[in-house]
C-alpha positions as CSV (number, residue, x, y, z in Angstrom):
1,X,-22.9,-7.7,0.2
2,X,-22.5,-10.8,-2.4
3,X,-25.7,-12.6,-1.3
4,X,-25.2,-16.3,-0.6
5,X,-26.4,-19.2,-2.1
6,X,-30.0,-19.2,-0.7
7,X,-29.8,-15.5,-0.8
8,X,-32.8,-13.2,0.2
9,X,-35.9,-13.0,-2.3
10,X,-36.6,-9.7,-3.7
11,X,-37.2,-6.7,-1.0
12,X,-34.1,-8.0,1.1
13,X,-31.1,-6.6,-1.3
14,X,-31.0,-3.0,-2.5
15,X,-28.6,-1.5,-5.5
16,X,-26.1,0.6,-3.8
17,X,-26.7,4.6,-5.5
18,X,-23.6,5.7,-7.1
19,X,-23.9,9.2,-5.9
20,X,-21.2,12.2,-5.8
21,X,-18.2,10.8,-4.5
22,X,-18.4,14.6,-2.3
23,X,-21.4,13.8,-1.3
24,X,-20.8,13.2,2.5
25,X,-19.5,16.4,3.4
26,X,-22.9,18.0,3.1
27,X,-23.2,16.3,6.6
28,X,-21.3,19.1,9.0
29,X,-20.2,16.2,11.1
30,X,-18.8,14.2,8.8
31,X,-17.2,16.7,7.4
32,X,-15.6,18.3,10.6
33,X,-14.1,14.5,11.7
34,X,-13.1,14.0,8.1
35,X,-11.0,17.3,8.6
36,X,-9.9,16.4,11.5
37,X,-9.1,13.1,10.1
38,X,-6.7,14.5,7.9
39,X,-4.7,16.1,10.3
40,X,-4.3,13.5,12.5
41,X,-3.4,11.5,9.2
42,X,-0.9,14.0,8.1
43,X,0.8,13.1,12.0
44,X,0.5,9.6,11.8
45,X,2.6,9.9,8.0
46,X,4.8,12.3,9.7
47,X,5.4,9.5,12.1
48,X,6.0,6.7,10.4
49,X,8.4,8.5,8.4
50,X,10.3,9.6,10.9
51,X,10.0,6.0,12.4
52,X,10.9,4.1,9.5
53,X,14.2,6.6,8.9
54,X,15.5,7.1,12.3
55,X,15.6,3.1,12.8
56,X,17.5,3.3,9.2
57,X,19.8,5.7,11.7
58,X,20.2,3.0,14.5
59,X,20.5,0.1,12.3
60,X,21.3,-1.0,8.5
61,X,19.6,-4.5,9.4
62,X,17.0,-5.3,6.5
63,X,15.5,-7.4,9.2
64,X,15.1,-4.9,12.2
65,X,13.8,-1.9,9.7
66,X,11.3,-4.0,8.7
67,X,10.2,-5.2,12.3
68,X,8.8,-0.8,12.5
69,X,5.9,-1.7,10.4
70,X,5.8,-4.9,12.4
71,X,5.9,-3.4,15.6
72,X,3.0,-1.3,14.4
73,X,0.6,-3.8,12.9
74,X,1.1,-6.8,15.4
75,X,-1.6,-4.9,17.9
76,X,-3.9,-4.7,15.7
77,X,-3.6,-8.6,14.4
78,X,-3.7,-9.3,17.9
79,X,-6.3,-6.7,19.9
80,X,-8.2,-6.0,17.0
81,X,-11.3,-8.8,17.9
82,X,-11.2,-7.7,21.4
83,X,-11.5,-4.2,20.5
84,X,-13.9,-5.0,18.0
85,X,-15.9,-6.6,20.8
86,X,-15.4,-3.9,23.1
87,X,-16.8,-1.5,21.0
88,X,-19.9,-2.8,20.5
89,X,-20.9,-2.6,24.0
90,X,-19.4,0.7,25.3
91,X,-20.3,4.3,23.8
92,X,-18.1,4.3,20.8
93,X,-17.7,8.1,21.2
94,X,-16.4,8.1,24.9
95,X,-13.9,4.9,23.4
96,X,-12.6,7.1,20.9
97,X,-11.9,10.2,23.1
98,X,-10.1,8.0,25.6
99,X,-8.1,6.5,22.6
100,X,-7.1,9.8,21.3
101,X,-5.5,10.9,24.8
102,X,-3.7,7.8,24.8
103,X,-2.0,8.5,21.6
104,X,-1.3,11.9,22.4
105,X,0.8,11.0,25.2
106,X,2.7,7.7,23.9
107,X,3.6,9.8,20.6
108,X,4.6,12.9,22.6
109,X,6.7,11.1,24.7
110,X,8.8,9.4,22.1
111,X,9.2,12.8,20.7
112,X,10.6,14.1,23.9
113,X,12.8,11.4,24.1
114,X,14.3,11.5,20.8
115,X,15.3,15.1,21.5
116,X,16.7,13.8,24.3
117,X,18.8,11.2,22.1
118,X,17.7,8.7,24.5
119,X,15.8,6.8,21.7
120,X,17.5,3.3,20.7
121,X,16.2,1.1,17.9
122,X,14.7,-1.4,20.6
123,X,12.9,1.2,22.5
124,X,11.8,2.7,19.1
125,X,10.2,-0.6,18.7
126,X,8.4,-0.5,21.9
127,X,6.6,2.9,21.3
128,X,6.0,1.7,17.7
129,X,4.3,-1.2,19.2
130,X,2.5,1.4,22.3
131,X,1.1,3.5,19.2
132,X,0.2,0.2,17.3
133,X,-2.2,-0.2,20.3
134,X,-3.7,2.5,20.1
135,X,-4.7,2.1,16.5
136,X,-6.0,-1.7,17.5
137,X,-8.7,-0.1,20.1
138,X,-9.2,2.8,17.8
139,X,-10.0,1.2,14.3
140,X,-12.9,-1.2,14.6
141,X,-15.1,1.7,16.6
142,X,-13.8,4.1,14.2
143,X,-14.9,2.2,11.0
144,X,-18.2,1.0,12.6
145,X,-19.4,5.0,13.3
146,X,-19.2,5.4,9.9
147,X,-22.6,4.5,9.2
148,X,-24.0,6.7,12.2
149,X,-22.9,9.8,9.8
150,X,-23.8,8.8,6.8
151,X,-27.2,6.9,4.9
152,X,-26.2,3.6,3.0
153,X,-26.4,5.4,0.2
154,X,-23.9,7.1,0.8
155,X,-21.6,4.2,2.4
156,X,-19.1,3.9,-0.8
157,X,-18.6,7.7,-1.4
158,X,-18.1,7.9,2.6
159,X,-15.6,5.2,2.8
160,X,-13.8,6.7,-0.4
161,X,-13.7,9.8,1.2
162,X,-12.4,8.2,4.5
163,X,-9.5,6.6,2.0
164,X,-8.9,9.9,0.5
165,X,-8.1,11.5,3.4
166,X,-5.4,8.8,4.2
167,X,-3.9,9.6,1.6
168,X,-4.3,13.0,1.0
169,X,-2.7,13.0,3.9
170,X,0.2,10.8,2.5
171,X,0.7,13.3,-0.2
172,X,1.3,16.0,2.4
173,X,2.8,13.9,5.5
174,X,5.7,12.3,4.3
175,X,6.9,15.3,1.7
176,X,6.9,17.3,5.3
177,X,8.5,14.9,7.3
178,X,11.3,14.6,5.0
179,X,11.8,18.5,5.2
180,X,11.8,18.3,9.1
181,X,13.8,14.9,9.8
182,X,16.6,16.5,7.2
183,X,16.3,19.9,8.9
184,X,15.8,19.5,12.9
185,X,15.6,16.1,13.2
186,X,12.8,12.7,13.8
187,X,11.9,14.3,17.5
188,X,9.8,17.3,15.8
189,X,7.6,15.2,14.1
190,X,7.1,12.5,16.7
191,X,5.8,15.8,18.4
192,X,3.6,17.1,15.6
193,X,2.3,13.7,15.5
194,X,1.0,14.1,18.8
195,X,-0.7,17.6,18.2
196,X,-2.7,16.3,15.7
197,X,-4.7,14.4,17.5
198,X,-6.1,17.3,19.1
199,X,-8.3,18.1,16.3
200,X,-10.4,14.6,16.4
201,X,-10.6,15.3,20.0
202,X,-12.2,18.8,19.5
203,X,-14.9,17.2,17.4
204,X,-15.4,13.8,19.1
205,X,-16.0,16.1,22.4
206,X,-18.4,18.1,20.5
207,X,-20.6,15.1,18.8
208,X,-24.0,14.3,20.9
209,X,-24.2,10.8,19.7
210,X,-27.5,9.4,19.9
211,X,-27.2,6.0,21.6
212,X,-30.2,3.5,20.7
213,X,-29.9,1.1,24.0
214,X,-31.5,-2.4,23.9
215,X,-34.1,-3.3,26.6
216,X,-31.8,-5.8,27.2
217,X,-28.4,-5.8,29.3
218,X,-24.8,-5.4,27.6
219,X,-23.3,-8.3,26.1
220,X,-20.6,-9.7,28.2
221,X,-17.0,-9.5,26.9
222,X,-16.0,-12.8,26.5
223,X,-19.3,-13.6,25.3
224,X,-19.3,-10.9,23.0
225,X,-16.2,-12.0,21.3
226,X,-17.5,-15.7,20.9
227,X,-20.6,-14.3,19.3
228,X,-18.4,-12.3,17.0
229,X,-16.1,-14.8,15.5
230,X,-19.2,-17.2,15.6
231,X,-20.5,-14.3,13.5
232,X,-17.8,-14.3,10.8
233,X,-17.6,-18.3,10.8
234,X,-20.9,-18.4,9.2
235,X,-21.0,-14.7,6.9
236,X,-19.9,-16.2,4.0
237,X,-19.7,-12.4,2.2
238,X,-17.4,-11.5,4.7
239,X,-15.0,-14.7,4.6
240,X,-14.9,-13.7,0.6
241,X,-13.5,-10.4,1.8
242,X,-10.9,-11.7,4.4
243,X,-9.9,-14.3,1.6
244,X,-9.2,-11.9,-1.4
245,X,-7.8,-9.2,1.7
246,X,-5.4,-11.5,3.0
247,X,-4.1,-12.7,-1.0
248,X,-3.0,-8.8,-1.5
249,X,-1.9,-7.7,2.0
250,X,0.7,-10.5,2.2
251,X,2.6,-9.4,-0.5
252,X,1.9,-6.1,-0.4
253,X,3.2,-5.2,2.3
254,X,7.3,-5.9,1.0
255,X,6.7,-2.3,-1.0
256,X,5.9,-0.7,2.7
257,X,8.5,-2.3,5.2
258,X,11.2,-2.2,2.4
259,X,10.9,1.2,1.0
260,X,13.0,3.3,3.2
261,X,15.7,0.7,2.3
262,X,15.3,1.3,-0.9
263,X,15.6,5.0,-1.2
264,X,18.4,4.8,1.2
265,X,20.2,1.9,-0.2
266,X,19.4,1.0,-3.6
267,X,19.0,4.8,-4.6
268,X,21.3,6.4,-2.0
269,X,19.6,9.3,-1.4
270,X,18.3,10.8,1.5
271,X,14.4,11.6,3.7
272,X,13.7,13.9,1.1
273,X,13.1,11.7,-2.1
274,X,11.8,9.2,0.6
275,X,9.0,11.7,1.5
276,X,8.7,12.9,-2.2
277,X,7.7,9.0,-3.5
278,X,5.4,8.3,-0.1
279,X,4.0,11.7,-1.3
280,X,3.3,10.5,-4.9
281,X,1.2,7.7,-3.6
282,X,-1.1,9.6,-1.6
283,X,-1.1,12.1,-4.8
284,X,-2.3,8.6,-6.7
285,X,-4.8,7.7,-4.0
286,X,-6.4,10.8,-4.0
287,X,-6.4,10.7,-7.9
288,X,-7.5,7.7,-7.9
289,X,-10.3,7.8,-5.8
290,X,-12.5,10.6,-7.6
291,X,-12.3,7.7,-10.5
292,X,-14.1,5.2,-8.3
293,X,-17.7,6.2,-9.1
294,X,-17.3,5.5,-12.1
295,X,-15.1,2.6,-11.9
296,X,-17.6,1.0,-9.6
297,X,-19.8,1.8,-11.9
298,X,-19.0,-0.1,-14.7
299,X,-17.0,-3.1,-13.4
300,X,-17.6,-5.3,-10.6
301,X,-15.9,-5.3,-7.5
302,X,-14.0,-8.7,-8.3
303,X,-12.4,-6.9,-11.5
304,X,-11.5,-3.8,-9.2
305,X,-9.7,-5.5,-6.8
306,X,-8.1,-7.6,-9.5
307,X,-6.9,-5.1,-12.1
308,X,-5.9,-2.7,-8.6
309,X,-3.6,-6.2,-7.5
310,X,-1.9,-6.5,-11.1
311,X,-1.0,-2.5,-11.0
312,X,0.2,-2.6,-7.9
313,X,2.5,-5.8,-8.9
314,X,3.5,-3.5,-11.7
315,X,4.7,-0.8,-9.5
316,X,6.5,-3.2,-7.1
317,X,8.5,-4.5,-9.9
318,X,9.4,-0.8,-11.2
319,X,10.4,-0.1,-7.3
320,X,12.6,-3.3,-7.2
321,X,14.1,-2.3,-10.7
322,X,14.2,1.4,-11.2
323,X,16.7,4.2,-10.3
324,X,15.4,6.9,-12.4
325,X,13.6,9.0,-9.5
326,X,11.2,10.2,-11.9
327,X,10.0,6.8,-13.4
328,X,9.8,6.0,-9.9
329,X,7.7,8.8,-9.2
330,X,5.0,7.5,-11.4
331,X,5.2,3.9,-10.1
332,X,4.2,5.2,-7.0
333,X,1.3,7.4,-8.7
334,X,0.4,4.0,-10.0
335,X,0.5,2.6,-6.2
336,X,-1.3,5.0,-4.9
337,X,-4.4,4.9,-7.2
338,X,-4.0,0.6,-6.7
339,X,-4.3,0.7,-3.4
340,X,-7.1,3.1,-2.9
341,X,-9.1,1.2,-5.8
342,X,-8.4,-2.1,-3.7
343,X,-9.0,-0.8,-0.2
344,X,-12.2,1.1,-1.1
345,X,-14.0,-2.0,-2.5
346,X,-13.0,-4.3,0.7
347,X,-14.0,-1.9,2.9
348,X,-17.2,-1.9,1.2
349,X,-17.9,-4.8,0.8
350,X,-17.3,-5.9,3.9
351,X,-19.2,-3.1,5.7
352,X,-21.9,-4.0,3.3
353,X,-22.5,-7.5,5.5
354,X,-22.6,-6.1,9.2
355,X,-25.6,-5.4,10.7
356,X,-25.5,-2.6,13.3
357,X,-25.1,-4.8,16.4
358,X,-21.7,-6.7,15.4
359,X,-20.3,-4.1,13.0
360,X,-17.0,-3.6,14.9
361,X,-16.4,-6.9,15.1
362,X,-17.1,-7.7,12.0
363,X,-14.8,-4.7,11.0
364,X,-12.4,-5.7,13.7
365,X,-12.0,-9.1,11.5
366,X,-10.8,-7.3,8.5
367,X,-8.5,-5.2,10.5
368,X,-6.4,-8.4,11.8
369,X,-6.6,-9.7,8.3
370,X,-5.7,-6.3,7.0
371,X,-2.9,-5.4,9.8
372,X,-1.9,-9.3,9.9
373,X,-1.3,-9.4,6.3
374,X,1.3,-6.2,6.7
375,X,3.0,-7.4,10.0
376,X,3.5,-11.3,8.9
377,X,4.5,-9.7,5.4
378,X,6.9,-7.6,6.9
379,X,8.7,-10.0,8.9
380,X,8.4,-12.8,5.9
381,X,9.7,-10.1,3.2
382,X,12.2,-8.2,6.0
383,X,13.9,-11.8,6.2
384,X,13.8,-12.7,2.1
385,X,15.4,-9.3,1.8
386,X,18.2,-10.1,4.3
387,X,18.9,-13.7,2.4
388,X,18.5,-12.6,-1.5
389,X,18.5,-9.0,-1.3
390,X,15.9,-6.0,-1.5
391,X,15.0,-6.4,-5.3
392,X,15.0,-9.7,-5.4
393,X,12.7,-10.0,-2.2
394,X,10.2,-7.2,-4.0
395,X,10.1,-8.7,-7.7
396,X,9.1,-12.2,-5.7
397,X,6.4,-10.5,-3.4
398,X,5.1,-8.8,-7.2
399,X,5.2,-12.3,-8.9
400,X,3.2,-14.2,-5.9
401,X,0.9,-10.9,-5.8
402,X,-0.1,-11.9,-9.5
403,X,-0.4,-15.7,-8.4
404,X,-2.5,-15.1,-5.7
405,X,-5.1,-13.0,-8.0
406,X,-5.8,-16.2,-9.9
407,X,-6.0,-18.3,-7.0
408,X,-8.7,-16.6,-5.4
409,X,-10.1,-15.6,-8.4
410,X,-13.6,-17.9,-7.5
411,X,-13.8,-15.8,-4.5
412,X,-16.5,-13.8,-5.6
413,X,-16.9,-10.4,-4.2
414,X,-19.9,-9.8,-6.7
415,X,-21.1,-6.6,-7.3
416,X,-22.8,-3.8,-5.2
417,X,-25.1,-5.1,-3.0
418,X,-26.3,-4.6,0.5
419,X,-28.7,-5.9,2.5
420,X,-30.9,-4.7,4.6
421,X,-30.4,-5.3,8.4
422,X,-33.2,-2.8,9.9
423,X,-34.8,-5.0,12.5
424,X,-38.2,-6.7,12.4
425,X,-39.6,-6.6,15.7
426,X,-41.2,-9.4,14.1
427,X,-40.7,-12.4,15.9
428,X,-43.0,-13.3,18.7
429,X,-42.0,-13.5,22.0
430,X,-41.4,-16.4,23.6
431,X,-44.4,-17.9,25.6
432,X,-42.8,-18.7,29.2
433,X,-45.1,-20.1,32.2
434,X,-42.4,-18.6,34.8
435,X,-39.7,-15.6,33.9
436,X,-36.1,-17.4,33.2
437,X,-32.9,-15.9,34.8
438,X,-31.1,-14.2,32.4
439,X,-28.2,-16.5,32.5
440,X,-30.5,-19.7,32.7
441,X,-29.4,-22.4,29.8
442,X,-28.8,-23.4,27.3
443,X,-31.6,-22.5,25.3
444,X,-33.0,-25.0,22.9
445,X,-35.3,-24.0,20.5
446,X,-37.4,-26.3,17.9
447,X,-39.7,-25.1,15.2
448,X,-42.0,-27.4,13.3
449,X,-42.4,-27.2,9.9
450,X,-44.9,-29.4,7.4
451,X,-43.3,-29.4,4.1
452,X,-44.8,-30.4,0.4
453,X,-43.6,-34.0,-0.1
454,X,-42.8,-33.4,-3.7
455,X,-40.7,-30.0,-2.3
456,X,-38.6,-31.6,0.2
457,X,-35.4,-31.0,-1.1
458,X,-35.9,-27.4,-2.0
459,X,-37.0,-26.7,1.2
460,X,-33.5,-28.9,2.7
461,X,-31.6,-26.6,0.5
462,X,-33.6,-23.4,1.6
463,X,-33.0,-24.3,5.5
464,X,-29.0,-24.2,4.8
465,X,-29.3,-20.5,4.8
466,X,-31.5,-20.2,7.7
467,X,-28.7,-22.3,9.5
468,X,-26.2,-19.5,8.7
469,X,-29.0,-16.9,9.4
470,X,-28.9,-18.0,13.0
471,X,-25.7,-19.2,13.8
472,X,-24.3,-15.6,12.9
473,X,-27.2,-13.9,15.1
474,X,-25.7,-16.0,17.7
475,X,-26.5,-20.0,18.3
476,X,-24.2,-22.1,18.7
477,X,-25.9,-25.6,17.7
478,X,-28.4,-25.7,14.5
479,X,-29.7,-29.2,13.1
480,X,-32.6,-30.2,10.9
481,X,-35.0,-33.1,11.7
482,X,-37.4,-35.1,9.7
483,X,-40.2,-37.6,10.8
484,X,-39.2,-40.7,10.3
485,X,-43.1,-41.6,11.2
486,X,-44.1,-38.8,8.4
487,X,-41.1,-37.6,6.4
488,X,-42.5,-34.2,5.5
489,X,-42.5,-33.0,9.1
490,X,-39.2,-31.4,9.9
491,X,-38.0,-29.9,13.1
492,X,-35.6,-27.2,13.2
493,X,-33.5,-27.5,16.5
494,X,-31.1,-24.8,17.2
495,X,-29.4,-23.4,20.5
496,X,-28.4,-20.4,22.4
497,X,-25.9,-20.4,25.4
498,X,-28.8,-18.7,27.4
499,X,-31.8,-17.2,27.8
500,X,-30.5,-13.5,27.8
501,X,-28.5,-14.7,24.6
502,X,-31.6,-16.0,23.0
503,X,-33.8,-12.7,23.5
504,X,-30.9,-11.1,21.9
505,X,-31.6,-13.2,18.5
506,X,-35.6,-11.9,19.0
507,X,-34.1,-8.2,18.7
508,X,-31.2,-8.7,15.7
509,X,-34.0,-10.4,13.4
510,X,-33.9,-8.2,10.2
511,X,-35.7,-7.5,7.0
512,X,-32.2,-9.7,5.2
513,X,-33.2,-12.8,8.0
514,X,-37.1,-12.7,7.5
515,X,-36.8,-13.0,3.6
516,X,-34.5,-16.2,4.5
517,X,-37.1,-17.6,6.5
518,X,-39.8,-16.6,4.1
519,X,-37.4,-18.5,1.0
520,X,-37.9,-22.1,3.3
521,X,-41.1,-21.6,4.4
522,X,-42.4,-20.5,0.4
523,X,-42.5,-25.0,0.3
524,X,-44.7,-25.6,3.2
525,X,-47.8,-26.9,2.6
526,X,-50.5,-24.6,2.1
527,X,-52.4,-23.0,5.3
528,X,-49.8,-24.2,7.8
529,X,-47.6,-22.4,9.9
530,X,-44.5,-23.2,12.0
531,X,-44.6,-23.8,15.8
532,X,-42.3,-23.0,17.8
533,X,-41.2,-24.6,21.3
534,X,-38.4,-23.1,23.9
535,X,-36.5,-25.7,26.2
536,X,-34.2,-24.8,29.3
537,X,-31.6,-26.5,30.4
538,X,-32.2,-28.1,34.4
539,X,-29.8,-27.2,36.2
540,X,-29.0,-29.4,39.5
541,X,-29.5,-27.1,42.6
């Protein structure tokens, strides 16, 4: 995580170990869902080729090809929060199983209808959209297990591998699926597709997940999701993420909605040299990503991220530009390592800022940024395409790729970081004459401080990160107060939306939060402490 302004003193921020990038699979359960993981991957690339070609079948529309990868990341802009939400209060494990069944049947039942020839391009849409869904409920649990399996030492090397079985998937997928839609036809691997989910289920029905339940109740949903945005409103190393996400996604995405135009068009040649070149990107990817230990190693993740952006430029230009099959073949070795380089170190980082008890959400807000970028990019560079034609459309999504790098360029995603967000237990309980009802409030809390007059304004600038500090644990109101009477007595004033919400700030408290507190109250004056006051709301009977 970049630490903020008024970051956390020493104790709060740990290096992140550059370990084996195979490290991870020591863990048998890791390793069995990241082999299931492939499979299911090597479906879901199977799938989308057969997608992306069959709708080049049912229409020559620049427009409506591009509107399959639409159809499949609109979901997840849209359901992604709510998912996010959801999965932080229900048993990610029993979320995923039911997930996985759902998929199963949407994706064999567009199989069986293709067979059928009952498939058109509109209701190819529909179950592109139905399977987009899925993969909305399914992503923000998925990526917040991640650290149940693995130590934070091992978080990078996990989420590479995670990355390297995308696309060591995509090396195998879309070189089968070209085989298959040539041979039988799109229906067969709609129905493989299907199958593979079978494999995740096997293992997610296996896993005995060890649940650590709050003494308090579940969140609410609504509530959950309002605590969740508030969340990423004031994580300022998470908004860096989203930023520098959404400056590459946008134009990235014209080299994935417009590439089975441009094998079939530009290059005139058939499913198999499309799934040979989809092929050569995983091959990249999974090249690419046993450099990243190193390549983490020795650069920052704001150089990552921007060398990954102009090499992936690079490769859209060649794609827009080049018929030699074979030169192409090596752009898209180039793509493969870009985008595995880029998508590792955002994943990262952003995992790196989520404590436990929001990390779906807080994942769930770089999916929609993530599956946004692709589906408003798809549409945007679908309709360029249709109006200027398909090189034209990709050399301009390259150029503004290489724009955006320098306009974001102060967006500082910093280096390897992470904080430490194992809870306190430190924070006294509130003293109450009479129990509350849980959904008694607001909540206003006050807690007096008595500053050094000659260290006023370090302690004003100290407080700012404590505002964040407890607006992303979950208030919604946070002011400071001075004494007009005595200005070195400050009261902090912040607010909860009720007294069930406010315990819950009592149990997210972590090491990262108490060495913010610690940073303002370092300009107290000497032998005082704070006091601390708790105000309900009267309600009118």
């Amino acid at each position: 995580m970049k630490p903020s302004p008024s970051a956390p003193s020493a104790g709060a921020v740990a290096s992140v170990s550059e370990s084996s990038p195979w490290r991870p699979l020591q863990n048998a359960l890791f390793r069995s869902l990241w082999i299931a993981t492939i499979v299911s991957n090597v479906g879901s690339w199977m799938q989308d080729v057969g997608a992306g070609w069959l709708m080049t079948s049912l229409s020559s529309s620049p427009s409506l090809v591009a509107l399959v990868e639409a159809a499949d990341s609109f979901p997840v802009m849209l359901l992604a929060l709510p998912a996010g939400a959801l999965a932080d209060i229900v048993d990610r494990r029993r979320l995923l199983i039911a997930i996985q069944v759902y998929l199963l049947i949407v994706s064999g039942a567009l199989g069986i209808l293709t067979l059928l020839e009952l498939t058109s391009a509109w209701l190819l849409l529909g179950f592109t959209f139905a399977l987009g869904v899925g993969a909305a409920m399914m992503l923000p649990a998925w990526g917040a297990i991640v650290p149940e399996l693995v130590p934070a030492d091992e978080m990078p090397a996990a989420v590479a591998l995670n990355s390297i079985a995308i696309n060591a998937s995509r090396a195998v997928g879309p070189a089968i699926a070209g085989v298959l839609v040539a041979a039988v036809g799109p229906w067969l691997v709609f129905v493989l597709n299907a199958l593979s989910y079978v494999g995740i289920l096997a293992v997610l029905l296996q896993w005995r997940r060890e649940h650590h339940k709050s003494t308090l109740p579940a969140e609410r949903f609504l509530t959950a999701i309002r605590v969740g945005m508030r969340f990423v409103m004031h994580t300022r190393g998470l908004q860096v993420v989203l930023i520098r996400g959404s400056a590459f996604f946008v134009f990235a995405s014209a080299t994935w909605s417009l590439f089975p135009l441009i094998v079939r068009q530009e290059l005139g040649r058939g499913p198999e040299i499309y799934g040979l070149l989809l092929t050569c990107i995983g091959v990249g990817a999974v090249g690419g990503s046993t450099l990243l230990p190193r390549m983490r190693a020795r650069f920052s993740r704001d150089v990552l991220v921007a060398g990954a952006s102009a090499l992936y430029a690079l490769a859209a230009l060649a794609l827009a530009h080049v018929q030699n099959v074979g030169l192409l073949a090596v752009a898209m070795l180039a793509t493969g390592v870009a985008w595995i380089a880029i998508l590792s170190a955002l994943q990262v980082a952003a995992q790196m800022t989520l404590p436990a008890w929001v990390r779906a959400r807080g994942l769930a807000a770089f999916v929609v940024v993530f599956m946004g970028g692709m589906a408003l990019g798809s549409v945007l560079w679908g309709q360029v395409a249709t109006r200027i034609g398909i090189p034209a459309a990709l050399t301009t999504a390259a150029l503004s790729m290489v724009v955006a790098i320098g306009l974001t360029w102060r967006f500082k995603l910093g280096h390897h970081e992470v904080f430490d967000f194992t809870p306190t237990l430190d924070w006294a309980a509130p003293v109450v004459a009479e129990i509350p009802e849980p959904d008694s409030g607001p909540v206003m809390v006050t807690i007096e401080y008595r500053v050094r007059p000659d260290k006023r304004a370090e302690f004003v600038s100290a407080m700012r990160a404590v505002s964040e500090m407890r607006r992303r644990n979950g208030a919604y109101f946070w002011e400071l107060f001075h004494d007009s009477a005595d200005p070195a007595r400050y009261i902090e004033c912040f607010m909860d939306e009720s007294w069930l919400e406010h315990l819950r700030q009592h149990e997210r408290a972590s090491v990262a939060d108490a060495a913010i507190r610690q940073t303002a109250k370092q300009f107290m004056v000497e032998g005082e402490s704070t006091k601390s006051q708790h105000w309900l709301a009267d309600r009118e009977p």
